[in-house]
C-alpha positions in Angstrom: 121.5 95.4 137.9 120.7 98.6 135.7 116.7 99.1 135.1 117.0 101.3 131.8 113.0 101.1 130.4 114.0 103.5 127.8 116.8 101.5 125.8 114.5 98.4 125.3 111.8 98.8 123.1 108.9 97.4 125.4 110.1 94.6 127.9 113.2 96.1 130.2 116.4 95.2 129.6 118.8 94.1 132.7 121.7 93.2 131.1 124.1 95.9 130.2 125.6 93.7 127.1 122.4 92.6 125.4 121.3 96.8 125.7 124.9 97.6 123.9 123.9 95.0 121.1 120.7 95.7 120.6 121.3 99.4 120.5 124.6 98.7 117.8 121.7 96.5 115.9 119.0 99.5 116.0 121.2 102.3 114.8 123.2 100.6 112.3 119.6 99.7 110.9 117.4 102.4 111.4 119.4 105.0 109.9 118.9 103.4 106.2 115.1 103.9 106.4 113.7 105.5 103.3 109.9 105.7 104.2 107.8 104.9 107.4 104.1 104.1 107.1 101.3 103.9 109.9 100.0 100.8 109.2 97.3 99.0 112.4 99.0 98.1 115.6 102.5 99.0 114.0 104.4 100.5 111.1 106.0 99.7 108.2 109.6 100.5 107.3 111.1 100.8 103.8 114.5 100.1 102.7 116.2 100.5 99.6 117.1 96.9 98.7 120.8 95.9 99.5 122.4 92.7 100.6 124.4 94.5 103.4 121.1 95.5 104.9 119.2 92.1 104.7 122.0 90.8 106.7 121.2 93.5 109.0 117.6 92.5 109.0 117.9 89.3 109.4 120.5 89.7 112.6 117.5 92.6 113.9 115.0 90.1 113.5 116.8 87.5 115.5 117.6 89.6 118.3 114.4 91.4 118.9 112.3 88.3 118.6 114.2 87.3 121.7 114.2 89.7 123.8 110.6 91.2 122.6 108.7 88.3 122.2 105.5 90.8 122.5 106.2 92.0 118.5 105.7 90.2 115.5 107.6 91.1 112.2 107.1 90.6 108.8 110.2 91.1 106.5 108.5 91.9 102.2 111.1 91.7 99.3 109.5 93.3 96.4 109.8 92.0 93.0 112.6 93.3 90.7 115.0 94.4 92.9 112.9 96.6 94.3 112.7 97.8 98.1 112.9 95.5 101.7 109.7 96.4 104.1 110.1 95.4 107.9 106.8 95.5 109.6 106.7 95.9 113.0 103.4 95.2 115.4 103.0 94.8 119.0 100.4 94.3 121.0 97.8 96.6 122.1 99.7 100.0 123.8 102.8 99.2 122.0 102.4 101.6 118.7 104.0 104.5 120.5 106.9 102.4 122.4 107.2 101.1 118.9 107.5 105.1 117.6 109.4 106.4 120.3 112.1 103.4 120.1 113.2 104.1 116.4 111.7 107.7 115.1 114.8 109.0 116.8 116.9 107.2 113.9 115.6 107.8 111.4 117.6 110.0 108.0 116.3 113.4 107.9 114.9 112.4 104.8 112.8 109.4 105.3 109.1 109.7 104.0 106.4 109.4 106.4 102.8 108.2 105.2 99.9 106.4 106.5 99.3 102.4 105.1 
């Protein structure tokens, strides 16, 4: 087995396949974020509304409530066609794995802000 700590976002992951997917979910997800907020035990990630990245979301969301059972999400559609927010938390000591795991992949221009 291959111990990698840095490809999981907090638990280790053994298996070599389930690193591959969740990495393929991560960057084809990440790189669409438009804004990142601090927000407590977390952040917040903002992305332009599109039903491509929903789907995206959604298959995210499944995977890493898995295999991270530590995290919570919450997944906001705004009103009007507006923007998709994906809010992140773990548990206490988990902001910077949190940080460290997708700050990597984010667009050069994504906004940063505090909640």
């Amino acid at each position: 087995m291959n111990y990698q700590s840095d490809v999981s976002l907090v638990s280790p992951v053994l298996d070599r396949a389930i690193q591959l997917r969740r990495q393929m979910l991560v960057a084809g997800l990440f790189k669409h974020v438009a804004e990142v907020q601090d927000i407590e035990g977390g952040y917040a990630f903002r992305f332009k509304r599109a039903d491509l990245l929903a789907r995206r979301i959604a298959d995210y969301l499944l995977f890493e409530g898995q295999h991270s059972p530590q995290l919570s999400f919450m997944l906001i559609v705004e009103p009007n066609g507006g923007p998709l927010w994906l809010e992140v938390r773990g548990m206490e000591g988990d902001k910077e794995r949190i940080r460290a795991a997708y700050a990597p992949l984010y667009p050069v221009g994504a906004r940063f802000s505090s909640g």
